[in-house]
KEMI-322661 format. One record per residue (C-alpha): residue in one letter; z, x, y. Coordinates in steps of 0.2 Angstrom, whole numbers, plus 5000, padded with zeros to 4 digits. Each point is the difference from the previous one (the first is absolute). Last residue first. Layout:
<balos>
A Z X Y .
...
</balos>
This chain:
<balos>
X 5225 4907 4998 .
X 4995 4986 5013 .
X 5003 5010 5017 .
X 4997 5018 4992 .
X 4985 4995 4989 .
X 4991 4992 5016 .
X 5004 5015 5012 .
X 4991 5012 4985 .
X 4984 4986 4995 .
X 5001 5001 5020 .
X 4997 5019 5002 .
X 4987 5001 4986 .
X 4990 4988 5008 .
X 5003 5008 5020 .
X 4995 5016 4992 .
X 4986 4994 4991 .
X 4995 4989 5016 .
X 4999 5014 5011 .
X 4992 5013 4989 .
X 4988 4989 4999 .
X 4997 4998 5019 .
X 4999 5016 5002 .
X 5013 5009 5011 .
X 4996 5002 5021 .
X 5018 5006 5001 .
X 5003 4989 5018 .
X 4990 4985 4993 .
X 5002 4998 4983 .
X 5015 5007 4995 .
X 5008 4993 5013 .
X 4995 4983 4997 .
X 5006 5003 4983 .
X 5016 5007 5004 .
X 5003 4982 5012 .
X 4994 4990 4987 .
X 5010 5007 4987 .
X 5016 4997 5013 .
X 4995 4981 5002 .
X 5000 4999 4983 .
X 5016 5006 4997 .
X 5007 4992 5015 .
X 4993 4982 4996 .
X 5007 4989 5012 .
X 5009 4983 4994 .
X 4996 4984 4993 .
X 5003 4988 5015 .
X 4988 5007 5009 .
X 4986 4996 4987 .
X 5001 5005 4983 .
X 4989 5015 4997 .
X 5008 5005 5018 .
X 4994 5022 5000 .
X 4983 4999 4988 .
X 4995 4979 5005 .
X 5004 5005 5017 .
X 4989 5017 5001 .
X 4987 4993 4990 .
X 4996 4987 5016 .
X 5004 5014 5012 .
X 4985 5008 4992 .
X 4988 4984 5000 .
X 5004 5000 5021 .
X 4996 5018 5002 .
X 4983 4999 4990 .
X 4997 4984 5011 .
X 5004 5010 5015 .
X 4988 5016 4994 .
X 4985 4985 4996 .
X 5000 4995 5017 .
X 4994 5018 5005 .
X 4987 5002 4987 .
X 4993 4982 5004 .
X 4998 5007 5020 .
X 4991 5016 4993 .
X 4992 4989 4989 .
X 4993 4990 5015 .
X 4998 5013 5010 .
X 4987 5010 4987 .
X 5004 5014 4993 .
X 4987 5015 5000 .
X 4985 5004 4987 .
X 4995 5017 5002 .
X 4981 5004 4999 .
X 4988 5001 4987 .
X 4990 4984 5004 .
X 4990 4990 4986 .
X 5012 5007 4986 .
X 5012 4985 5008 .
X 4989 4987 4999 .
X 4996 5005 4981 .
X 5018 5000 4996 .
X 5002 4981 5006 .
X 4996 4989 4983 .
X 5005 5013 4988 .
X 5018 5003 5010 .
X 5004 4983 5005 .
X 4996 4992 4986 .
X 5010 5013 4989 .
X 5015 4999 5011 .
X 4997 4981 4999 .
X 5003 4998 4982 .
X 5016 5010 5000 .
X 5012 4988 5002 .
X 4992 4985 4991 .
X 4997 5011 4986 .
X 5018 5007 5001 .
X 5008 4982 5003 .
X 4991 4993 4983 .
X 5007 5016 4990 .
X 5016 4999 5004 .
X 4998 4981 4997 .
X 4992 5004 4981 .
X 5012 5011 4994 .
X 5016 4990 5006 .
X 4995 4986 4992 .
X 4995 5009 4984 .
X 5017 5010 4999 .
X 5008 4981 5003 .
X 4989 4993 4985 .
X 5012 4992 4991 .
X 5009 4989 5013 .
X 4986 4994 5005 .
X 4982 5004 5007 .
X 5004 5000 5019 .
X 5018 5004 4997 .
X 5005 5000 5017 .
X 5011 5018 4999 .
X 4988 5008 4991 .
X 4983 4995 5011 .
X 5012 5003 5015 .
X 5007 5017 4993 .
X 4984 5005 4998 .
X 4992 4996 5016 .
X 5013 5008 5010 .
X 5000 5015 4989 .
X 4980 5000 5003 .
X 5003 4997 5018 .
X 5009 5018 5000 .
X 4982 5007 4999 .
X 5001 4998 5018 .
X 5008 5018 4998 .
X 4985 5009 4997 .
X 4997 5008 4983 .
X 5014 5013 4990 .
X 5016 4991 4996 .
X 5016 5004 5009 .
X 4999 4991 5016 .
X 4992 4983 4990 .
X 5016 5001 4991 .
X 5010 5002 5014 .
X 4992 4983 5007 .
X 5002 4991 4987 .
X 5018 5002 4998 .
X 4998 4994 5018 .
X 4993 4984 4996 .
X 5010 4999 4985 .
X 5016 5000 5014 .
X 4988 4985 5009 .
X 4999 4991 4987 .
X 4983 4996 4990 .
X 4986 4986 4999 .
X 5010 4989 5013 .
X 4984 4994 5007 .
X 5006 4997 5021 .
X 5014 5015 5002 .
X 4996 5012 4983 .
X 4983 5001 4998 .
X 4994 4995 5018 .
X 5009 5005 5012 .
X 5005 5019 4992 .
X 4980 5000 4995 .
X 4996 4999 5021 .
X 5015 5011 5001 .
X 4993 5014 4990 .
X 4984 4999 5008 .
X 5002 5014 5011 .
X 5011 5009 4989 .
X 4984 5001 4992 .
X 4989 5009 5013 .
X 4997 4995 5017 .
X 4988 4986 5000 .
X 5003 4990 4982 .
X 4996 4985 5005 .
X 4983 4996 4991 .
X 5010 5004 4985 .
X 5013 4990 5002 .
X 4990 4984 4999 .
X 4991 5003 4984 .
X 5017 5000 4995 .
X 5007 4985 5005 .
X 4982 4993 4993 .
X 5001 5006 4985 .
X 5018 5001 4997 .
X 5001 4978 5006 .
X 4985 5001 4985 .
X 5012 5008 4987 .
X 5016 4989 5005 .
X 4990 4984 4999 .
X 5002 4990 5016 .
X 4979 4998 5000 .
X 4996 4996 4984 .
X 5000 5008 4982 .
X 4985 4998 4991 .
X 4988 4998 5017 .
X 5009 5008 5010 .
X 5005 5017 4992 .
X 4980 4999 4997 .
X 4996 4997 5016 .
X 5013 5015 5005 .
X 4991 5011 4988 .
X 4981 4998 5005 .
X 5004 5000 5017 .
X 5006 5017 5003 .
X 4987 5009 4988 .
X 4986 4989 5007 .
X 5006 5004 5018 .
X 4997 5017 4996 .
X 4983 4999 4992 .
X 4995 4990 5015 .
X 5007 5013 5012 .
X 4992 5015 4989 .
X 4982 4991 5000 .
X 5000 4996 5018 .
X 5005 5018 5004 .
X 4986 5005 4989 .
X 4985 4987 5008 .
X 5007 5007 5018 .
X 4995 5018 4995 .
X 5011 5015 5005 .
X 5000 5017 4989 .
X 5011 5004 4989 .
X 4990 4997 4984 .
X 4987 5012 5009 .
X 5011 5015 5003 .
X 5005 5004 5018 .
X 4995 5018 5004 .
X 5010 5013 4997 .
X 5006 5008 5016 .
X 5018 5000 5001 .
X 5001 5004 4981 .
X 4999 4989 4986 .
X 5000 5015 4985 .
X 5009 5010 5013 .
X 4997 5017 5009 .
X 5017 5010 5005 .
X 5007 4993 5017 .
X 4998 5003 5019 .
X 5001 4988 5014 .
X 5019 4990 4995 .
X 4998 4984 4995 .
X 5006 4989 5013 .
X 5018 4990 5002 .
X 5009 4992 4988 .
X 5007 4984 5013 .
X 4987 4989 5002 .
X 5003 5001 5018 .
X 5013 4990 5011 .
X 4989 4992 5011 .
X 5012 4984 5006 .
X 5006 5006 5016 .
X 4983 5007 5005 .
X 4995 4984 4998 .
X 5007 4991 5013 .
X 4993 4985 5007 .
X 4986 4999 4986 .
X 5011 5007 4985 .
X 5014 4989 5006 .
X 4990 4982 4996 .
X 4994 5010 4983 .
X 5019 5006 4996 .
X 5008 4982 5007 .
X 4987 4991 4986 .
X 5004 5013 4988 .
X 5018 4997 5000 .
X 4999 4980 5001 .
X 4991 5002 4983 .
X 5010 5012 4993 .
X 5016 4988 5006 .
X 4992 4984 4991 .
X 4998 5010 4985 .
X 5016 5005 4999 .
X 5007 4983 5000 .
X 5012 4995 5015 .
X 5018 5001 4997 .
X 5006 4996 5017 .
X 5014 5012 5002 .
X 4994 5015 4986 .
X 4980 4996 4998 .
X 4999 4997 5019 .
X 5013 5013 5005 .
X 4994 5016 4991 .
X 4981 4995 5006 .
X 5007 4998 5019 .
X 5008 5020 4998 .
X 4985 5006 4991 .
X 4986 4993 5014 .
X 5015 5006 5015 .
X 4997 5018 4991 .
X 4983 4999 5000 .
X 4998 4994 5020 .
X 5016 5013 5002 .
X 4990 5016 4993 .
X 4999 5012 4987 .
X 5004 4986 4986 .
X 4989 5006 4986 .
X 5004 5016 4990 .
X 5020 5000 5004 .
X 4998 4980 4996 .
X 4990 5004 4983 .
X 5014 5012 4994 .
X 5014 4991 5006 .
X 4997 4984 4993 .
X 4994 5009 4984 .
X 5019 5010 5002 .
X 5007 4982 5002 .
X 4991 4996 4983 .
X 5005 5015 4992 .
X 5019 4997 5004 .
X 5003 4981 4992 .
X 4990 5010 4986 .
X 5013 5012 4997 .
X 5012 4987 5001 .
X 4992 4991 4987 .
X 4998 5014 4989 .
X 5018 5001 4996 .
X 5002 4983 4992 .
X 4985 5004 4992 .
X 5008 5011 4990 .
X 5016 4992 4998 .
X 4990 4983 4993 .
X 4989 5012 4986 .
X 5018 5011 4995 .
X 5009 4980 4998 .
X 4987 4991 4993 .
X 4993 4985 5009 .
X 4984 5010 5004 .
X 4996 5003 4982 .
X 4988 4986 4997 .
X 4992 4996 5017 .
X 4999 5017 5005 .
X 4995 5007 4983 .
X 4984 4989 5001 .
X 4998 5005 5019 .
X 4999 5017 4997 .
X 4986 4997 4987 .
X 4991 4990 5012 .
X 5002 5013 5014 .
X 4994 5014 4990 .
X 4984 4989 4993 .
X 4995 4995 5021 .
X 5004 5020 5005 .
X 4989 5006 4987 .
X 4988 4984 5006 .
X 5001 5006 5020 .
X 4990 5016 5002 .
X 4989 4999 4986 .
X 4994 4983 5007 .
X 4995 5007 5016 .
X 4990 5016 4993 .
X 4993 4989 4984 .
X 4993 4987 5016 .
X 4993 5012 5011 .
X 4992 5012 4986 .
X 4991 4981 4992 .
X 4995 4997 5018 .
X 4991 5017 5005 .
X 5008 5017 4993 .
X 5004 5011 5011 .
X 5002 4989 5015 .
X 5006 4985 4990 .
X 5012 5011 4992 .
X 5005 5008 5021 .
X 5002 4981 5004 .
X 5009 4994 4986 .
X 5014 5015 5002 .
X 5001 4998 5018 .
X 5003 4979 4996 .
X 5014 5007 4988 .
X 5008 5012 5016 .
X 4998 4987 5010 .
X 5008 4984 4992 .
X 4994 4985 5008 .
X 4995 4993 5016 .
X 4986 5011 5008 .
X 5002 5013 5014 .
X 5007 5013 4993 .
X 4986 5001 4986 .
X 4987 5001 5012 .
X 5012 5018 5007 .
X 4999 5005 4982 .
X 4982 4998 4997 .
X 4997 5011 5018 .
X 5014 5013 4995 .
X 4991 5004 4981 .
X 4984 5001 5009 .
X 5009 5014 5013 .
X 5010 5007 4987 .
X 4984 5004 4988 .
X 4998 4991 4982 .
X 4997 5005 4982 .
X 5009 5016 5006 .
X 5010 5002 4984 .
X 5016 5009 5007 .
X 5004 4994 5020 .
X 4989 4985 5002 .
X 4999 4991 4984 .
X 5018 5006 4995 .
X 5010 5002 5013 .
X 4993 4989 5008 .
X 5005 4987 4986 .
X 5016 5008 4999 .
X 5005 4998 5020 .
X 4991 4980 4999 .
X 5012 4996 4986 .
X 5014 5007 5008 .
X 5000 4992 5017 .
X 4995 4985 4989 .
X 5016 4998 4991 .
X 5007 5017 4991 .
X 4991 4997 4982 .
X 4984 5001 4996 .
X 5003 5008 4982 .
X 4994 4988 4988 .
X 4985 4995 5011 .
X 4994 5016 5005 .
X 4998 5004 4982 .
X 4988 4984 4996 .
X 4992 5005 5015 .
X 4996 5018 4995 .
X 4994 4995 4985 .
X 4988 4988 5007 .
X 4992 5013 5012 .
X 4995 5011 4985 .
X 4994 4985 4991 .
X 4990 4993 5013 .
X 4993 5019 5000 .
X 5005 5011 5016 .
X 4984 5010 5010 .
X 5004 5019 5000 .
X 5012 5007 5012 .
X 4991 5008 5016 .
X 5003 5019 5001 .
X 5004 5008 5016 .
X 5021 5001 4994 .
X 4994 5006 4982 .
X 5007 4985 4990 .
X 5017 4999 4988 .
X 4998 4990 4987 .
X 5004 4984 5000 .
X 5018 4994 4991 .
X 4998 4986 4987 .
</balos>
């Protein structure tokens, strides 16, 4: 699996399907890190090692990818497939990136829902919940320290904190009202919204690349109106198909067709990365549907931390434990139940990523030139940090007052929390390392109090 080591004027030679598929299917067991990670190890790499791409092309797909709903570093992965390898490339490359991640996840889940009631599986998560309580406040303050450079964006994040905290409105609502205040403020004041794409430019010198700066467009890449028709229709197809199927034999309120749907809808929603969308899911699965609680919710959440593939793969935990926990197929088919709705919510999750990718990549290759943010996504970006905000001072009451005011404070956790925080913000420690720790450190707290 390791290229061979290139003579730094020497272009690599051209990559087999084949070639190309192994490396995806490797990529997708060891992507771990969140996107920051994914996108390092894929330069790394396609940029960096095996030169089947230069920085500056690389850069230009990346920066597309910012701007879409849905996970980058996955939709990065389809686009440079595609690129490589026209549609079949596109789609092995994007679904190589998620289904390690989707069989993981089920398994996980499986021994979630039948050993979590013992007492070494309950102290462990017990731990992890206050590390999680702390990585969502360090998302917060990782995408407010990125985004909120001035008091318009600032004042966008503080009214978005209030109007899902103190009125309650539905994220959807609140994106919506965010981009329409960042396009009305990009014309009276845009240089307060032009924030940048945010991974700068590819550097002016570099070794010579299989795709280099250069290398002209290839043909499948190439614009033509009759192909973009084809890939929306074929996408809308793969969409509709499904849901009129869940329709027809089931109906409308089922739990597999409200997924669908709930689902489908997330994904279009996703600006600003999965904590993004977190609360959106937050909402829905646990406040209106009830599919899961909101402590599984944050179970959930640490597994999707420590599981290679984006972390919106969470939704396949949250589908799971719906399907599982509804008994869609009976009471002796729970492991089927919980098969088939993780699996529902990862198609209908995922499905635009690939649309979007196949359908707009060939716009994108017309013009080589950085892609910036627009001010309605840097308006939506902004609103997202308060909602990120408002979801973690949600975890944090249900981790410090489990029951209610009445029920006392939770210094144990409440301490965790804190070393976790800590950990992750002023140390700079990994993510995994975070919630190993914090696991291992409540299964010990847990032991002690309830020997």
């Amino acid at each position: 699996m390791s290229p061979s080591p290139l003579a730094d004027n020497t272009p690599p030679p051209p990559v087999s399907f084949w070639q190309a598929l192994l490396f995806w299917l490797k990529l997708g067991f060891i992507s771990f890190g969140g996107p920051a990670g994914q996108i390092a190890l894929m330069h790394q790499e396609l940029v960096d090692k095996r030169r089947w791409i230069s920085e500056r092309r690389f850069l230009h797909a990346l920066n597309y990818c910012m701007l879409l709903p849905g996970p980058e570093a996955q939709q990065l992965a389809t686009y440079l497939g595609w690129l490589m390898h026209r549609v079949p490339g596109g789609i092995v490359a994007g679904a190589l990136f998620v289904l390690p991640s989707l069989l993981i996840l089920i398994g996980l889940s499986w021994l979630y829902v039948a050993l979590g009631h013992t007492a070494i599986v309950a102290g462990l998560f017990w731990g992890i919940k206050p590390a999680v309580t702390a990585l969502v406040l360090q998302a917060a303050w990782r995408v407010g320290n990125r985004t909120l450079r001035n008091p318009w964006l600032w004042s966008i994040a503080a009214v978005a904190f209030l109007a899902i905290f103190a009125v309650g409105l539905p994220f959807p609502l609140i994106v919506a009202c965010a981009a329409t205040i960042g396009y009305i403020g990009g014309r009276i004041a845009p240089a307060q919204f032009a924030t940048g794409g945010g991974h700068g430019k590819a550097s002016g010198t570099h070794h010579p690349a299989l795709i280099d700066d250069h290398t002209p467009t290839p043909p499948h890449a190439q614009f033509r109106w009759s192909r973009l028709a084809s890939v929306i229709g074929v996408g809308l197809l793969l969409w509709l198909l499904p849901m009129a199927a869940l329709y027809q034999y089931y109906g409308w309120q089922h739990t597999l067709t409200q997924m669908g749907w709930f689902f489908t809808k997330a994904a279009l929603l996703t600006f600003g990365g999965a904590y993004a969308v977190l609360p959106y899911v937050f909402q829905g699965a646990v406040g209106h549907y009830g599919w899961l609680s909101s402590g599984q919710m944050m179970d959930g959440l640490a597994l999707g931390e420590t599981t290679p593939g984006p972390l919106i793969m969470v939704v396949a935990f949250v589908g799971f434990l719906g399907g599982y926990g509804k008994a869609l197929f009976g009471p002796d088919a729970l492991l089927l139940a919980g098969v088939v709705a993780a699996s529902l919510v990862t198609w209908f999750t995922f499905l635009p990523s690939f649309l979007f990718i196949l359908a707009g990549g060939p716009l994108v290759e017309r013009s080589h030139h950085t892609l910036s943010l627009t001010a309605p996504l840097t308006a939506i970006t902004a609103a997202v940090v308060g909602v990120i905000l408002n979801l973690a001072l949600f975890f944090a009451w249900h981790l410090l007052w489990p029951k209610g005011w009445q029920g006392g404070f939770e210094w144990a956790a409440a301490l965790l929390a804190l070393a976790a925080g800590v950990a992750l913000l002023y140390f700079k420690r990994n993510v995994i390392e975070v919630i190993i720790a914090s696991a291992l450190a409540g299964l010990l707290i847990q032991t002690l109090l309830h020997p």
